[in-house]
C-alpha positions as CSV (number, residue, x, y, z in Angstrom):
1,X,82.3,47.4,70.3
2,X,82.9,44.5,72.4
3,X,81.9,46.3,75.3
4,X,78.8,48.4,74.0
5,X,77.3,44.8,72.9
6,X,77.7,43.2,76.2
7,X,80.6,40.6,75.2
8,X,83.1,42.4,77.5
9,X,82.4,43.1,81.2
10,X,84.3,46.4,82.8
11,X,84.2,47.1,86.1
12,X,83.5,51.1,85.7
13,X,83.0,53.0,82.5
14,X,84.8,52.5,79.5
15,X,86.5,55.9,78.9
16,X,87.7,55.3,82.7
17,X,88.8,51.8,81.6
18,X,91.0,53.2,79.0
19,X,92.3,56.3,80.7
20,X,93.3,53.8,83.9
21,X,94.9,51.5,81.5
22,X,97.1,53.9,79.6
23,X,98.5,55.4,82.7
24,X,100.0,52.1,83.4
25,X,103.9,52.1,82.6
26,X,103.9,49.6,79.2
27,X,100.8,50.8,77.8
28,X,100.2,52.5,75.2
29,X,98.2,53.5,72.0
30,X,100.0,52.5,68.8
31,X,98.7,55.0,65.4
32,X,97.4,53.4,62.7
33,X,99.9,54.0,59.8
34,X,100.2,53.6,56.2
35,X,102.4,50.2,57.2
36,X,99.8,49.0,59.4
37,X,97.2,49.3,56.7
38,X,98.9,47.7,53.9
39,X,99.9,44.7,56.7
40,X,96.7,44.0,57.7
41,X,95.4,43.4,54.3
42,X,98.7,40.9,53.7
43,X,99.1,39.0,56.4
44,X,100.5,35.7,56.1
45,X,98.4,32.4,56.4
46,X,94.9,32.1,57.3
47,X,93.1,34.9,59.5
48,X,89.5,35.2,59.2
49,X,88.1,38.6,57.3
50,X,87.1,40.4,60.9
51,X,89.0,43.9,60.3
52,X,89.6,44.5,64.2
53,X,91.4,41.5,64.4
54,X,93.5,42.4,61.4
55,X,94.5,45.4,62.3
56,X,95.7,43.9,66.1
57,X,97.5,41.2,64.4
58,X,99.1,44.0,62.1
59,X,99.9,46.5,64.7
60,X,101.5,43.8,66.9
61,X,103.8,42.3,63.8
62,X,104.9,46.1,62.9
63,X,106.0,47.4,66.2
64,X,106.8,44.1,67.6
65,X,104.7,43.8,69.8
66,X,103.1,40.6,71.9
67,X,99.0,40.7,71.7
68,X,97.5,39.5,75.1
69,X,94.1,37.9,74.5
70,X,91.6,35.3,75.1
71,X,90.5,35.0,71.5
72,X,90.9,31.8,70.4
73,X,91.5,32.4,66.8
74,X,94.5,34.8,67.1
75,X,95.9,32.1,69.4
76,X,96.0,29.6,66.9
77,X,97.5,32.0,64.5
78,X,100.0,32.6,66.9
79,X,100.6,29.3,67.0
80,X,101.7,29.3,63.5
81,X,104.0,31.7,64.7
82,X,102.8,34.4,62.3
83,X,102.8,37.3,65.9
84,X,103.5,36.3,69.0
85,X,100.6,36.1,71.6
86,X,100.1,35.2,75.2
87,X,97.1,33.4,76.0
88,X,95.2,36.0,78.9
């Protein structure tokens, strides 16, 4: 969505984006599972309501996983040491 609404920039198109990116060693596309579901909607502290960012913050804290991003607001969660994050 990011992308399709101009708030993202990528260099080619996205599908080529994404298949580039997974063939990377590292990266990969986590399912969304029952336990990701039910996290997302009990996460600890304050996160705002967006449902993308949820489910990131959720995804990362179940497979124990590091998020990557430049968003300021999972940064500051991060902070609070509710998933870790490196600031991109």
């Amino acid at each position: 969505m990011l992308e399709k609404r101009g708030r993202v920039a990528l260099p080619m198109n996205v599908r080529t984006w994404v298949d580039q990116a997974l063939s990377k060693t590292g990266i990969a596309v986590e399912p969304l599972t029952p336990e990701i579901a039910i996290e997302s909607v009990h996460l600890p502290g304050e996160l705002d309501g967006d449902p993308a960012d949820r489910m990131l913050v959720a995804t990362a804290r179940v497979s124990g996983a590091t998020l990557l991003t430049k968003d300021e607001r999972l940064i500051r969660y991060s902070r609070r040491r509710h998933v870790r994050a490196l600031e991109a």
